[in-house]
C-alpha positions in Angstrom: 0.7 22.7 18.2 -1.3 25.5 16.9 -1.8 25.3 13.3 -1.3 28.1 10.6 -3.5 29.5 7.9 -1.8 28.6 4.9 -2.0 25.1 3.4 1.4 23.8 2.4 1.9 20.6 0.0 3.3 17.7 2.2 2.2 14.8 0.0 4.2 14.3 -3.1 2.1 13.0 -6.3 4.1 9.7 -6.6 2.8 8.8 -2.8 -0.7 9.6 -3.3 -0.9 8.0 -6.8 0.6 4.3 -5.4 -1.6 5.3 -2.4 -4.4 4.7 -4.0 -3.4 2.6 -6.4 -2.6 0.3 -3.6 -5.6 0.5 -1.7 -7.5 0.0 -5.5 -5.0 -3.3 -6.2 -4.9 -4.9 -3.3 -8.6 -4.8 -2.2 -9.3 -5.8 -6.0 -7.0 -9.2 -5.5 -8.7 -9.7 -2.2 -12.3 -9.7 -3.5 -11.0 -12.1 -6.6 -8.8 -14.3 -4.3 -11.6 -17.3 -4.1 -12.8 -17.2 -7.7 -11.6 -19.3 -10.3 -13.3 -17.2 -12.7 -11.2 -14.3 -11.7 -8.0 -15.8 -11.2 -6.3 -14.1 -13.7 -7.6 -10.7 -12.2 -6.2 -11.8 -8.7 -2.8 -12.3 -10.2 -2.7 -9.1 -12.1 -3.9 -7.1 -9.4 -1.5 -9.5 -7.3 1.1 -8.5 -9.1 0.7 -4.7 -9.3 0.8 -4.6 -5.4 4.3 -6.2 -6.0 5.3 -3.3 -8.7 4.4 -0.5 -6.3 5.3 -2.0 -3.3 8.8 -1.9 -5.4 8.8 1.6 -6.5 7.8 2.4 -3.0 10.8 1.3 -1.6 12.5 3.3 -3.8 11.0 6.2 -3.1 11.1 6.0 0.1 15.1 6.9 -0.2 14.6 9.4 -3.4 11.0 10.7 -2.7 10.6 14.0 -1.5 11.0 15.0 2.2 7.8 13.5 3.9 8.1 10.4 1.5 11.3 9.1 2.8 11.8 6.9 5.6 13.9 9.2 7.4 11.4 11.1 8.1 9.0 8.6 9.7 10.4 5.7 10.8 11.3 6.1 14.4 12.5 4.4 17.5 10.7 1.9 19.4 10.5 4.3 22.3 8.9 6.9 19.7 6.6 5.1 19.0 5.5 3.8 22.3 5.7 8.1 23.7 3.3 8.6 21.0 0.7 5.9 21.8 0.6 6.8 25.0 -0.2 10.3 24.2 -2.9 8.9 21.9 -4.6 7.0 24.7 -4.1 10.2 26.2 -6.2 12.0 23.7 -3.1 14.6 23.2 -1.3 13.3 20.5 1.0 15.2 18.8 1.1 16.6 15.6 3.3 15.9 12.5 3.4 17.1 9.1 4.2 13.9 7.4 3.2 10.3 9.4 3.6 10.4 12.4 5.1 7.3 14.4 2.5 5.2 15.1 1.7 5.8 11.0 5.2 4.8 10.4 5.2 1.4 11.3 1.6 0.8 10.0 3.6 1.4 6.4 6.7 -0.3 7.0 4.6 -3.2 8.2 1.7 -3.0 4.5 5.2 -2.8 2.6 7.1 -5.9 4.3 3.3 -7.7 4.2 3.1 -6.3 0.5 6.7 -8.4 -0.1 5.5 -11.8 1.7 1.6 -11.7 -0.2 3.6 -11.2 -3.5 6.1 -13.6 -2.9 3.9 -16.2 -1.7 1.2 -15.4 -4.9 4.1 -16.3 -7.0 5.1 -19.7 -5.7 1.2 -20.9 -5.4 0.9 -19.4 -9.0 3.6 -21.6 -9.9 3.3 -24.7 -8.1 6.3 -24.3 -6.4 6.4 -25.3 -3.0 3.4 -27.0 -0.5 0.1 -26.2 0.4 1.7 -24.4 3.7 2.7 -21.6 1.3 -1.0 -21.1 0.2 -1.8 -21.3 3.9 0.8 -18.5 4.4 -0.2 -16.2 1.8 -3.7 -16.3 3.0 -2.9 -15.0 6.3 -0.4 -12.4 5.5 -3.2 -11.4 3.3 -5.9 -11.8 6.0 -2.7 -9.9 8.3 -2.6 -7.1 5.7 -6.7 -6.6 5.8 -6.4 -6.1 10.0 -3.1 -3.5 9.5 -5.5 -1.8 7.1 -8.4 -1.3 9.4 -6.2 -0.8 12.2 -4.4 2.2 10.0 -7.8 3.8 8.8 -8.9 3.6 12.7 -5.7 5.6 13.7 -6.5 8.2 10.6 -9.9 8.7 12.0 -8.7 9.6 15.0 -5.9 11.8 13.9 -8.3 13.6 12.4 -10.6 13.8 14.9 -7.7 14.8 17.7 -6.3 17.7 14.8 -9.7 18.3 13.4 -7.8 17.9 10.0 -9.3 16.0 7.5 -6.2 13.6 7.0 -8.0 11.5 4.0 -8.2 14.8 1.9 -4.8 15.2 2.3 -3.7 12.1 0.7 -6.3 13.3 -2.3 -5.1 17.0 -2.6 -1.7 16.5 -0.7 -2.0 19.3 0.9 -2.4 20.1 4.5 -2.0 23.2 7.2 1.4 24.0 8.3 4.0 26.8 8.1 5.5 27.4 4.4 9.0 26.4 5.6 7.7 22.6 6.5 5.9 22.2 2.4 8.0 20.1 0.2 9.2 22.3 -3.3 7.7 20.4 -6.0 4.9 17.4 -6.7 6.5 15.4 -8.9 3.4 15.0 -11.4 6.3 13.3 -14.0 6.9 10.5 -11.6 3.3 9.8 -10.4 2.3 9.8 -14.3 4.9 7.2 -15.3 3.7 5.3 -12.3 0.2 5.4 -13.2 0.8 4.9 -17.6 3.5 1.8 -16.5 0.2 0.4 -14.6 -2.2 1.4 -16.6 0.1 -0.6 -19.5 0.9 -3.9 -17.6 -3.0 -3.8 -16.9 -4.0 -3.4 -20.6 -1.5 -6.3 -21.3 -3.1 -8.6 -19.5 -6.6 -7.4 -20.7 -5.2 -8.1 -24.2 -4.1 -11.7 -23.1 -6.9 -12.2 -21.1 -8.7 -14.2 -23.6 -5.9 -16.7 -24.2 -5.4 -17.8 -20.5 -9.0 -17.9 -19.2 -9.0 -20.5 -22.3 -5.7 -22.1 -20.8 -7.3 -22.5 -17.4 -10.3 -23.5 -18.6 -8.5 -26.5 -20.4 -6.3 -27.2 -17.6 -9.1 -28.0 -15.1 -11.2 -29.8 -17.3 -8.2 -31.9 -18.2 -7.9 -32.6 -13.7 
């Protein structure tokens, strides 16, 4: 598909901000996960991926056109037409994520559910050891779905020779005016990022009192 001059804005301002406050969050909680010195880090961050893994569901219905999963989740045989044109080396174009991209994201949002879920009942002693065991390798699962998605934006890239990581940063990419979504929705993405940024400095604040908790509690074992 031959691409136009103009750059059109495809990626809403709520999608890039829990983008990358994903990526930030959940790579965060994975570096902490072993510590006992950071554990409180490891649930925080923990829990944040479970907040906008939330609010991504959500607006995935009331987000804007290329946020919705309308718009990208396809059918099995989609999916399979397009990876074959990617082994190909001709794979088509979309505005917003194409198939193979679709289920990478359905797939981080139902791992995004299990590793929270899990967190929670190790966190709270409720259950066995085989939910530890299970949240460790949907969170091992979730690392290979992320390399696996950064390999297939490399490629895109390459095959459009469109820098597709930009686009998540300026939301912006090449396309006709008639395919750009309306508006960016700065008012969403900034009570996204201040209800973050304030469940962060909340646990900041309390930090203090549970490092001391844990501290007692494992001297006392």
């Amino acid at each position: 598909m031959a691409l136009s001059d103009s750059k059109i804005l495809v990626w809403d301002a709520p999608v890039r901000t829990f983008h990358w406050l994903l990526v930030c969050s959940f790579f965060g909680a994975y570096l902490s996960a072993e510590s006992e010195t950071w554990r409180l880090l490891h649930v925080s961050l923990g829990y944040t991926v479970g907040g906008l893994t939330a609010f991504r569901l959500v607006w995935g219905v009331l987000g804007t056109r290329y946020a919705r999963f309308g718009s990208f989740v396809r059918s099995p045989s989609a999916v399979g037409r397009y990876l074959k044109t990617m082994v190909a080396g001709r794979p088509e174009r979309y505005i917003g994520h194409n198939p193979a991209g679709g289920v990478a994201i359905v797939l981080l949002l139902l791992l995004g559910v299990a590793i929270v879920a899990t967190g929670y009942a190790v966190y709270n002693d409720i259950g066995g050891d085989w939910l530890g065991e299970l949240h460790e390798g949907a969170s091992n699962a979730m690392l290979v779905l992320v390399g696996v998605h950064v390999a297939g934006v490399v490629f895109a890239s390459y095959a459009h020779r469109e820098n597709l990581p930009r686009a998540m940063v300026t939301g912006r990419k090449q396309g006709k005016p008639s395919e750009g979504i309306a508006r960016a929705w700065w008012s969403v993405a900034l009570v996204l990022l201040l209800a973050v940024a304030a469940y962060w400095y909340l646990q900041w604040r309390d930090a203090p009192q549970a490092v001391a908790q844990a501290h007692t509690s494992s001297t006392a074992q």
